[in-house]
N, C-alpha and C positions, 0 to 999 in steps of 0.2 A: 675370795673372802673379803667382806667389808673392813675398808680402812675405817681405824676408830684415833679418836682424840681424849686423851686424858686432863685435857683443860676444859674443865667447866666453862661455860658461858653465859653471858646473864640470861635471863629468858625476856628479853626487849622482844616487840610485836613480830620485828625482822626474823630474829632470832627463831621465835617459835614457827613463823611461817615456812621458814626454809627447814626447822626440824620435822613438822608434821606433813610436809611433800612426801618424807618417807611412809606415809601410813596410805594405803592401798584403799581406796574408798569404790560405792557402789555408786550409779550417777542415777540422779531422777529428777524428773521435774514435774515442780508441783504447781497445778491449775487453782485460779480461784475464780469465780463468776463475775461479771461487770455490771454494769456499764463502766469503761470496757473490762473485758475478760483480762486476766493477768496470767502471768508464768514467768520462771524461773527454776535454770539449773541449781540443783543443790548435791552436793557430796556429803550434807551433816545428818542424813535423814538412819533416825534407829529408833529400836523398840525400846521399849520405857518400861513397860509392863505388861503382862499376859492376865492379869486380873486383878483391877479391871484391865482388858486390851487399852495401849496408849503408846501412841509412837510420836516421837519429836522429830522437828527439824529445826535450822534455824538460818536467819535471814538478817541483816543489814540495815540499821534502820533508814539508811541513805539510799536505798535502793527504791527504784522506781514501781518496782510490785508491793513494797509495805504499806502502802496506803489502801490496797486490797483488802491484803492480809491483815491487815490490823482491823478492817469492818467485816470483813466475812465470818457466816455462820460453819459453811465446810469449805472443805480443800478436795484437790484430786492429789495424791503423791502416783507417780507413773515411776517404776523403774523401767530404767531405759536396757536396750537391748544390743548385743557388743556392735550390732549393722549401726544403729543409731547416734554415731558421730556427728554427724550434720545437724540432727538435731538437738544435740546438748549446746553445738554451739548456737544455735539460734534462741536458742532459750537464753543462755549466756551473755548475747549480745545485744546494750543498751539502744535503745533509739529506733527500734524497728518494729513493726508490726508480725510479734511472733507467732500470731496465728493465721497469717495471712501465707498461701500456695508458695510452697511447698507442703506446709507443715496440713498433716490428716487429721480431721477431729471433729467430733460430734457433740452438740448439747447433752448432758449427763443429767443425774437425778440432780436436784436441789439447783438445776442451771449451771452445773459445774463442770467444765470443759475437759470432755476426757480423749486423752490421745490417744491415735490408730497406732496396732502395731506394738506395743510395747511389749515388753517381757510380762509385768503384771502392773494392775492397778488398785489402791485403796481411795474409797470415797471416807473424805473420814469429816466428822464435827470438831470444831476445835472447840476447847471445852480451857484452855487458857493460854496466855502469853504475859511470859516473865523477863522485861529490859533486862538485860546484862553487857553491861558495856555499850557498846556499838552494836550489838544485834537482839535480836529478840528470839527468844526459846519459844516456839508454834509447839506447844502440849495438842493431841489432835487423836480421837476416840474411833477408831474403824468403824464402820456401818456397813458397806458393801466391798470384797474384796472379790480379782478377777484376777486369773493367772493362767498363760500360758504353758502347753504340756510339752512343749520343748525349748532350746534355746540357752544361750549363755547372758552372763550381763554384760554389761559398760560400766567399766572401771576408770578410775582416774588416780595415776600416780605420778610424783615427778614433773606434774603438768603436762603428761600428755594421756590419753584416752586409749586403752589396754582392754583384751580380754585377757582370759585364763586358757596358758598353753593348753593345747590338745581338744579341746573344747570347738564343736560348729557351731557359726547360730542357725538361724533358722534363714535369712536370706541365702547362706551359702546353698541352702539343699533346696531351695524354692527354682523349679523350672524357668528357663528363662520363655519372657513373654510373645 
């Protein structure tokens, strides 16, 4: 059973960072076109609305992909798949050329980089971004959606990267080569 504390705490950035570790999040990352191409893990990515369709995500504005995303017409959001560990962290990690081998991926519709392998894919338009603080809120309109017929996600809790007990993905059942 979870220990709890009956002392409020202020809600300081620490604060909340260490309180929302506890919220179990879906991992994806989202592509945007270049020169050069961009990408980045995100755990904030949700639907917004079903009509009109509008899914958000959001991003950092110190981060080395916002200068993408803040010109780009669409995005790729990729949810990631439980096999694809390695690649959330590549997507994650500053300074490196994350589309460069290892990582699988093809030029998409509108020149937007869409990765192999994933659980699913939306091609979406982004249709606004709203500064909030330190990050910006990516508003982003589906246009083309692709989703595999089997398979579990890539989760992230606690800082570390989890599927759902009992759950295979799809590399488990895939023959070896």
């Amino acid at each position: 059973m979870p220990q709890s504390t009956n002392i409020p705490i202020d809600a300081y950035s620490d604060s909340l960072r260490t309180l929302l570790r506890h919220q179990a999040s879906t991992v994806t990352v989202i592509t945007a076109p270049g020169p050069p191409a961009a990408g980045f893990t995100a755990t904030s990515f949700t639907s917004v609305s079903l009509e009109p369709p509008i899914v958000s995500f959001c991003l950092n504005l110190n981060s080395s992909s916002w200068p993408a995303i803040a010109r780009t017409r669409h995005v790729a959001v990729h949810l990631l798949a439980r096999h694809q560990q390695e690649l959330a962290r590549t997507f994650a990690t500053s300074g490196i050329d994350r589309f460069a081998a290892p990582t699988g991926w093809r030029d998409g519709p509108e020149g937007v980089p869409i990765l192999d392998d994933t659980l699913a894919w939306l091609l979406c338009r982004v249709v606004d971004r709203v500064t909030v603080g330190d990050h910006a809120v990516v508003l982003a309109e589906p246009e083309l959606l692709w989703h595999a017929d089997v398979g579990s996600p890539l989760l992230y809790h606690r800082g570390r990267y989890a599927g759902l007990a009992g759950e295979h993905d799809v590399a488990a059942r895939r023959p070896a080569a």
